[in-house]
C-alpha positions in Angstrom: 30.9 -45.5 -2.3 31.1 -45.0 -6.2 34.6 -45.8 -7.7 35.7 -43.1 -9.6 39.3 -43.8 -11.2 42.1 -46.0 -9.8 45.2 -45.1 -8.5 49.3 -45.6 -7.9 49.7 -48.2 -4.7 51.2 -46.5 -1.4 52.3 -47.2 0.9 50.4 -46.5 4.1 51.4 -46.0 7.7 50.3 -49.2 10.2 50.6 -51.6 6.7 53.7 -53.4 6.0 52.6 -54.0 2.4 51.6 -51.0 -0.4 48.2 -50.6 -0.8 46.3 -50.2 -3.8 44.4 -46.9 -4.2 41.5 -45.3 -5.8 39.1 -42.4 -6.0 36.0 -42.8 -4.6 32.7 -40.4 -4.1 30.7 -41.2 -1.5 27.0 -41.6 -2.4 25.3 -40.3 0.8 27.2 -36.5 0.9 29.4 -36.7 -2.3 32.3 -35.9 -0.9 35.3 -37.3 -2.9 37.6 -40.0 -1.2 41.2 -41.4 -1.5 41.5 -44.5 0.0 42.6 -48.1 -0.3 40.4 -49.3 -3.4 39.5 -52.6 -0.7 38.2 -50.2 2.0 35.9 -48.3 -0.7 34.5 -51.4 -2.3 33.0 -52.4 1.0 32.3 -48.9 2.4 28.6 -47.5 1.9 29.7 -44.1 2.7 32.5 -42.6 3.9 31.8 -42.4 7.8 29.4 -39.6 6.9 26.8 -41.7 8.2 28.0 -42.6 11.2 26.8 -41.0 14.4 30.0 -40.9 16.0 32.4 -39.5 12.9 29.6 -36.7 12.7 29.8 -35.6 16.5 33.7 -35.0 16.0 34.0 -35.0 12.3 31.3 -33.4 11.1 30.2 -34.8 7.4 33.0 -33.0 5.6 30.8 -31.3 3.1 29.4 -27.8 4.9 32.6 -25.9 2.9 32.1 -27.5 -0.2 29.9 -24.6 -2.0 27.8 -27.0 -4.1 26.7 -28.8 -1.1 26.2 -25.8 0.6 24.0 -24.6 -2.2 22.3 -28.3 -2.7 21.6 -27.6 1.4 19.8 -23.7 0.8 17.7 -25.2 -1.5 16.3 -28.0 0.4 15.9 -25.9 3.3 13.9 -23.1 1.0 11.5 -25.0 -0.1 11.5 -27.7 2.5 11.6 -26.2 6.1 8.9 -24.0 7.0 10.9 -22.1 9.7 13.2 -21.2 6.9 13.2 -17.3 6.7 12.9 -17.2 2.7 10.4 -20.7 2.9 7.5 -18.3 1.9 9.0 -17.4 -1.1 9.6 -21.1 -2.5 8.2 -23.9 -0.3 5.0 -21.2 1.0 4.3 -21.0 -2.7 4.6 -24.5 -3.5 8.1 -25.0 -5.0 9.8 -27.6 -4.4 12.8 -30.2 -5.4 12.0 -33.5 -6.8 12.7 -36.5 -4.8 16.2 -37.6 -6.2 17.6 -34.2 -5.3 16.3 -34.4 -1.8 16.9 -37.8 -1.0 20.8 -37.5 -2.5 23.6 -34.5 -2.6 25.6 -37.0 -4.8 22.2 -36.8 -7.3 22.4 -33.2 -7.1 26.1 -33.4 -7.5 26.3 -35.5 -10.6 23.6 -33.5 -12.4 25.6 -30.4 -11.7 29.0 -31.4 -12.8 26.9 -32.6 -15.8 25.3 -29.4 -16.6 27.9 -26.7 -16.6 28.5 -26.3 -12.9 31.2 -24.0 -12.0 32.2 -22.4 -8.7 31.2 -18.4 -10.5 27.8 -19.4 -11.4 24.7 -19.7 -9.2 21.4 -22.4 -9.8 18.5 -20.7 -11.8 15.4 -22.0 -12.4 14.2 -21.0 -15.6 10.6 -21.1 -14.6 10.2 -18.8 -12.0 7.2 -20.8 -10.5 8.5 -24.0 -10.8 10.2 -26.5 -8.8 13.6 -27.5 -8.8 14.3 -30.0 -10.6 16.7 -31.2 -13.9 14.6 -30.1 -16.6 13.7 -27.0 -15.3 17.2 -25.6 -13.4 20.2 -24.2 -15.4 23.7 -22.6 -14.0 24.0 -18.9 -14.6 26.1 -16.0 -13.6 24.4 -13.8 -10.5 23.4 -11.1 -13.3 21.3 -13.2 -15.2 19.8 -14.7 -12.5 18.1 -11.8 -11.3 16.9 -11.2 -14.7 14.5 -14.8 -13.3 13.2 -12.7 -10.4 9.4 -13.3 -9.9 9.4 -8.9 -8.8 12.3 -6.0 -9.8 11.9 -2.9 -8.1 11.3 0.1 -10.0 10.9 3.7 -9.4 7.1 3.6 -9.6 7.0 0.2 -7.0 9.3 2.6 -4.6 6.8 5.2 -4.6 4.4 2.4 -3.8 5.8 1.0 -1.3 6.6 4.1 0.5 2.9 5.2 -0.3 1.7 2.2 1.4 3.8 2.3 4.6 2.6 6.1 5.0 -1.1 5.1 5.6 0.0 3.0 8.4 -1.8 -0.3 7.1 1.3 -1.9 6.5 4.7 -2.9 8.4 7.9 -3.6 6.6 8.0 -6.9 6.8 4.3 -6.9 4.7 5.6 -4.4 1.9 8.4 -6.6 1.6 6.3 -9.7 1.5 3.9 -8.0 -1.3 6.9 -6.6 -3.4 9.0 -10.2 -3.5 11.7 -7.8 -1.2 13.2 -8.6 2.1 11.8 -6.6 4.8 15.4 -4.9 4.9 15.4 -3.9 1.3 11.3 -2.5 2.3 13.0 -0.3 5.0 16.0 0.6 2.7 13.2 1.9 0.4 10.9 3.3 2.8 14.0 5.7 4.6 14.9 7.2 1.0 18.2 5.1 0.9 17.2 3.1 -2.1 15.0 4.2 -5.1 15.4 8.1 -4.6 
């Protein structure tokens, strides 16, 4: 646990006395903690490692969206069962070690760097990893502006081209246009790109 400010005593229920408080994040899930400043001076985490606080308790970080964003990312490019993995970890992108071995690394870089809960993670090489010196935080717009493949009118045509010879399914067009398979069907039915 990282001490982050102190603050007021309290007084506490099951403690005769007032007991001295502070902020603490913990440095496992970097979820922020108030507690008695003795308790989070010992503490490594706060109980997010502990098998038995995350059967009941969970780890008290799957609503935060910055976790759950630090989480997509790992996944992505880590876990090959992953449905997007071949578009970041099947083409060998990746996040360097401090991100993956710490949300509270992530965490600090973010709140450092212009994090804010409107604005989504952007890497402003498209082929690279993610990492500090190559991720930024930008609004949704200008992050598909990054996209490795935009449709266009002609690529529709393409795609629907393609799937007409019977060579291809969905799921490939998609795969060769950087498209889901669902935006490949969208296409190929006349309901996008018309």
């Amino acid at each position: 646990m990282e001490l982050i400010k102190d603050l007021p005593p309290e007084k506490l229920s099951g403690r005769e006395r007032k007991s001295t408080m502070a902020l603490f994040i913990c440095s496992f899930c970097g979820l922020l903690n108030k507690k008695p400043k003795s308790d989070g001076l010992k503490n490594r985490s706060c109980g997010c490692q502990k098998d038995e606080h995350k059967k009941s308790h969970g780890d008290g970080t799957s609503k935060n969206r910055l976790y759950r964003c630090w989480k997509s990312i790992k996944c992505r490019c880590l876990t090959k069962s992953t449905t997007r993995y071949d578009r970041y970890g099947g083409r060998g992108i990746t996040m360097c070690k401090e991100w993956v071995e710490s949300f509270a690394a992530f965490r600090s870089w973010a709140l450092k760097n212009g994090y804010e809960e409107t604005l989504t993670i952007d890497r402003t090489d498209n082929d690279g990893n993610y990492e500090p010196s190559n991720c930024r935080w930008v609004t949704k717009r200008e992050n598909n502006r990054n996209r490795n493949t935009k449709l266009n009118m002609a690529k529709a045509e393409e795609i629907r081209e393609l799937y007409k010879t019977g060579n291809y399914t969905q799921e490939e067009l998609g795969k060769m246009y950087n498209v889901s398979k669902e935006t490949a069907r969208s296409v190929i039915i006349g309901e996008l790109w018309v």
